[in-house]
C-alpha positions in Angstrom: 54.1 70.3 -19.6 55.5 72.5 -22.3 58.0 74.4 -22.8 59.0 78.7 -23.1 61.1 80.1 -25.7 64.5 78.9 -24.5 63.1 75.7 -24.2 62.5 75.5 -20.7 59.8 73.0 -19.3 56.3 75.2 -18.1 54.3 73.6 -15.1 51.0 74.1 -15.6 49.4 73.9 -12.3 45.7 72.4 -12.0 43.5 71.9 -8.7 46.4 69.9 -6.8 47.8 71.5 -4.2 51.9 71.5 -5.2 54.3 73.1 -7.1 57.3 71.7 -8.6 60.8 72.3 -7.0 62.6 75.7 -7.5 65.8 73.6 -9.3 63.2 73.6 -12.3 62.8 77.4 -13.0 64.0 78.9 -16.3 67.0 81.6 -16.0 64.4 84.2 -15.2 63.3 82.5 -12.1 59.3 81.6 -13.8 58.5 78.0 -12.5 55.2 77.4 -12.8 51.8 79.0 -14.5 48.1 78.7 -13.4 46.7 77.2 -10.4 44.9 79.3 -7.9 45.4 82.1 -5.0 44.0 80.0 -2.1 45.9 81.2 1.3 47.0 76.9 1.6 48.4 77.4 -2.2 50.1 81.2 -1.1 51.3 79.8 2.4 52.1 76.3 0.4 54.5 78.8 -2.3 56.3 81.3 0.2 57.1 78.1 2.4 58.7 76.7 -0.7 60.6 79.7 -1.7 58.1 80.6 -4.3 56.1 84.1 -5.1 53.2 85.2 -7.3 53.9 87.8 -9.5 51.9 88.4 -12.8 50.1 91.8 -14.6 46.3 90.5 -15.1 44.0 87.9 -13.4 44.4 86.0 -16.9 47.0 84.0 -15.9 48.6 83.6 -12.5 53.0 83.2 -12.6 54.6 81.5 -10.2 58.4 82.2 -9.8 61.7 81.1 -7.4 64.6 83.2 -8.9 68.7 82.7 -8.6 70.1 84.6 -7.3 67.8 85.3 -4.3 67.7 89.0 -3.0 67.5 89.1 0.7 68.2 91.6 4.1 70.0 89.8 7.3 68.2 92.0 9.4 71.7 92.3 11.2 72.9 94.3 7.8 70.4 96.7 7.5 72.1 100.0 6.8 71.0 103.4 8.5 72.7 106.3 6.9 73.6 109.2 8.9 70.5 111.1 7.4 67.9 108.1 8.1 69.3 108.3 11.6 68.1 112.1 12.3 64.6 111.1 10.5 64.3 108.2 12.7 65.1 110.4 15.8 63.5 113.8 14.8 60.0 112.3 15.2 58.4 113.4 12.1 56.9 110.1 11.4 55.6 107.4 13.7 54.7 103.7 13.0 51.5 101.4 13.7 51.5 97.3 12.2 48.3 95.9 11.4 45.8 99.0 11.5 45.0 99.3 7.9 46.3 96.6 5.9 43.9 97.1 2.9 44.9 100.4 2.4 48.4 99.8 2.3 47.0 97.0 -0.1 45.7 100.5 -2.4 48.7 102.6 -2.0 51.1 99.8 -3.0 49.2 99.1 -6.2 49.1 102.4 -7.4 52.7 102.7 -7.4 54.6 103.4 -10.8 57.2 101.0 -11.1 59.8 101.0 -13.9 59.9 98.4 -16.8 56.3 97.4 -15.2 52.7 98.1 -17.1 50.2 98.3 -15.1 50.3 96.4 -11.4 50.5 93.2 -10.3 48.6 93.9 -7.0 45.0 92.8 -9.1 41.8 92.4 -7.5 42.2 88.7 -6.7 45.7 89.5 -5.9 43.8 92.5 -2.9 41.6 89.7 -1.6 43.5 86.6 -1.4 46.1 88.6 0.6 43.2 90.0 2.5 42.4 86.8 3.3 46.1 86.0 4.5 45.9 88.7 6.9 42.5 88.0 8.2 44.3 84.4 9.1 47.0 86.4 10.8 49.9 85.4 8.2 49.8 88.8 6.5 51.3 91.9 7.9 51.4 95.9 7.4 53.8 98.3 8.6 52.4 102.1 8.5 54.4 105.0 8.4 52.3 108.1 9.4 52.8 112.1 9.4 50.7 113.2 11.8 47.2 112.2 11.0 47.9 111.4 7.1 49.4 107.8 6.2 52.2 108.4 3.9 54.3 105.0 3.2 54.0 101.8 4.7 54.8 97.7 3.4 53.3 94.5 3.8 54.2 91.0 3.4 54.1 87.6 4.7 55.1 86.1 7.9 56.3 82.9 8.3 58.0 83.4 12.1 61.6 83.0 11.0 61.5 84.7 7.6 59.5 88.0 6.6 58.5 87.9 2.7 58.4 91.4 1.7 56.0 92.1 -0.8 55.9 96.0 -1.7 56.2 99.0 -0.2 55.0 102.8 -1.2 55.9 106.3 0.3 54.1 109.6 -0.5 57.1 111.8 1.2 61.1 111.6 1.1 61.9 108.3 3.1 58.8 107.3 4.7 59.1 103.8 2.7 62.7 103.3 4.1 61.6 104.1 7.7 59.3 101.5 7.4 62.0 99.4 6.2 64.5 99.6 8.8 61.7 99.5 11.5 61.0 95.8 9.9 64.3 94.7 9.9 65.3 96.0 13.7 61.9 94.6 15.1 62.9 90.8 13.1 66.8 91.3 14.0 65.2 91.2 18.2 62.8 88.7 17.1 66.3 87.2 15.5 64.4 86.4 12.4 66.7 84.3 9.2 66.1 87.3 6.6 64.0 89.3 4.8 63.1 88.0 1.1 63.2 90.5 -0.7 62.9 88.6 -3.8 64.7 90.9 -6.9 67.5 93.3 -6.6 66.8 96.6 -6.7 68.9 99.7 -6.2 66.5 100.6 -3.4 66.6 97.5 -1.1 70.7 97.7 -2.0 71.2 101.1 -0.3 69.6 99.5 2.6 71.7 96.4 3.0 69.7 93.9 0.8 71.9 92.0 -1.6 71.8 88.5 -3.6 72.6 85.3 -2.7 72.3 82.1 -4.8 68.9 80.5 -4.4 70.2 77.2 -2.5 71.4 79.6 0.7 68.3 80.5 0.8 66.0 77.8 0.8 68.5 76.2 3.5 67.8 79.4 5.6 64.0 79.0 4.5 63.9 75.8 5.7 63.1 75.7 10.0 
């Protein structure tokens, strides 16, 4: 074990399957470093409150930040313009038909503050993998014929773990989005983790709450 630059300790992780508890995370949220992306380690972190996210196939991060962002799919919040797109009937939505392309689109998007993507090659097939097992899921938004936004993310049966969404016209990503959360709010889902704030997932409803609340609403 060493430590980062504010002398925080860093887990290295080797074959074992585990990780150590999210109470040891640095003030950025990074817990742990290395290990592997096996679907028992993936399942293993997002169980556990935990999330890959790293730039290169180098070296795999592992982090559980406080505050937590999350949706109560009860919250989600439909402006008055969202509610004429969602009635109009210029986009329609399919789950599950082409995950791996939602894999592509999601990778390609430019994010700011962020070089490159963290949706690598190993990251494509070890969530492949996931939905092959039936724990990953894909929302697709379509215009017509032509796929134009969409999501994905992991399913644990009372908590959704959103990974990334993409849209390639004016609030296809957001219809996705508030599909999700009405489909989990019937299912009556805990939340959606939507791991970091961003001003995006705050318009819709998303906001923080310290990381204990939500490993207690993690936890069945």
């Amino acid at each position: 074990m060493e430590k980062d630059a504010n002398n925080f300790p860093l887990f290295f992780l080797g074959d074992r399957l585990e990780f150590p508890s999210v109470s040891q995370a640095n003030e950025d949220g990074l817990l742990a470093v290395g290990g592997d992306l096996s679907p028992e380690r993936l399942l293993l972190a997002y169980k556990n409150g935990i999330f890959p996210w790293f730039n290169d196939d180098a070296l795999i991060l592992w982090w559980s930040p406080d505050p937590r962002m999350v949706l109560y799919p009860r919250e989600i919040k439909i402006s008055k313009s969202m509610r004429k797109v969602l009635r109009d009937g210029q986009f329609t939505l399919t789950q599950n038909t082409c995950f791996e392309k939602i894999l592509e689109h999601c990778a390609k998007v430019e994010r700011r503050d962020q070089d490159g993507t963290w949706i690598t090659p190993n990251m494509k097939s070890a969530y492949l993998e996931l939905f092959d097992r039936g724990f990953a899921k894909s929302l697709e938004v379509w215009e017509g014929d032509i796929l134009v936004g969409g999501l994905y993310g992991i399913d644990l049966g009372h908590v959704f773990c959103g990974e990334s969404m993409f849209s390639l016209r004016p609030n296809a990503s957001k219809f996705a989005f508030i599909q999700l959360a009405q489909q989990l709010e019937a299912k009556k889902y805990r939340l959606i983790d939507c791991q970091i704030h961003t001003p995006h997932l705050q318009s819709l409803g998303a906001k923080e709450i310290p990381r204990e609340e939500f490993m207690e609403a993690l936890a069945k």
